[in-house]
N, C-alpha and C positions, 0 to 999 in steps of 0.2 A: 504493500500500500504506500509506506512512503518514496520508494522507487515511482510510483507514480505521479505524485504530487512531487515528486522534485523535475519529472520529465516532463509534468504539466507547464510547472512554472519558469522550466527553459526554454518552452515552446512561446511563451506569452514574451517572456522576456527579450526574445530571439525575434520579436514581429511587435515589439511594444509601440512604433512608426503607426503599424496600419490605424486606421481609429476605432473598429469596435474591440480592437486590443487594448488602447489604449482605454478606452470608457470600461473594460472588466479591469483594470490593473489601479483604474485613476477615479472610481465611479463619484466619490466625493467632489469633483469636479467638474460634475456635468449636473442639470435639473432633476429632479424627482424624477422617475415615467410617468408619462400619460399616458399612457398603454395599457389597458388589463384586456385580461381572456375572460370569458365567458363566466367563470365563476370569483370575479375580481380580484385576480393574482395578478402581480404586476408585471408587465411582457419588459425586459428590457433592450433582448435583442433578437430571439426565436431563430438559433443558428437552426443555417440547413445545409447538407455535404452533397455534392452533387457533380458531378463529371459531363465530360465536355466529349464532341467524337470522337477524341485521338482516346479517351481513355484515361486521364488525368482530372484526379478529383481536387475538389475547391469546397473551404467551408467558407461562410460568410452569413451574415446575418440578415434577417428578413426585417428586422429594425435597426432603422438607422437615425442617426441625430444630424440632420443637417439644416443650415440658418437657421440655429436658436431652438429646434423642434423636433420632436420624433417622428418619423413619419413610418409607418409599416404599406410594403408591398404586399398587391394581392395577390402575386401568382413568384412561385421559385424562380422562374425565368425571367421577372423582372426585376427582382432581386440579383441575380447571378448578374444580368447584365451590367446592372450599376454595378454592381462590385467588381467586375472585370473594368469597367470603365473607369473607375475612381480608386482602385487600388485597396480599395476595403475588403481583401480578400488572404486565404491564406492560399496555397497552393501543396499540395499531399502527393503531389505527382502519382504515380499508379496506384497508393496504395489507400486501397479502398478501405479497410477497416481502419487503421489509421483513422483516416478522416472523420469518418464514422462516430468512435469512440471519441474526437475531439468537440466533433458538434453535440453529440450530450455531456460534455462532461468537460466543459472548458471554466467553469467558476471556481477559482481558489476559494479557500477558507474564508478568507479578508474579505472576498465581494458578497459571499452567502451574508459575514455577518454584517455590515454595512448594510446591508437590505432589509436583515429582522431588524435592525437597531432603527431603522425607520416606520418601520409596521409595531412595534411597541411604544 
């Protein structure tokens, strides 16, 4: 387990540039969300991993924070697209579980608790 969280937080650290790296690494530094899902949990970035024709997978998030606001995509391809366009992306190259395992499970300790210490 801590092999993991140490491989987590190289991976974060190692792309800390992109911005929804930065917004899991720096969340005190961005606005509350305005995002909730359906049973009013707070959406901050709804990563999704998804591959391209050659074959090479991309995580990146279906919310994003741009001028001042969160704005969430309706569909994975147009999320993918900005993220290819804007660099808010990571890149897993072939490896699909990889990617996978990163788009659930990309929140260190620090951003879970920064988020309860908001909801108490």
């Amino acid at each position: 387990m801590a092999n993991n969280v140490q491989n987590l937080l190289k991976l974060l650290n190692e792309y800390k540039s992109v911005p929804f790296v930065d917004r899991v690494l720096n969340p005190q530094q961005y606005p509350n969300p305005t995002i909730f899902d359906d049973r009013e949990n707070m959406q901050t970035h709804f990563m999704s991993a998804a591959n391209d024709k050659e074959g090479n997978w991309y995580v990146f998030p279906k919310i994003i924070f741009d001028e001042g606001k969160y704005k969430k995509f309706e569909t994975e391809d147009q999320a993918l697209n900005n993220a290819l366009s804007t660099g808010n992306i990571i890149s897993f190259g072939k490896d699909k579980d990889k990617a996978i395992e990163f788009s659930k499970n990309y929140k260190p300790e620090e951003f879970k608790e920064y988020y309860r210490g908001l909801l108490n």
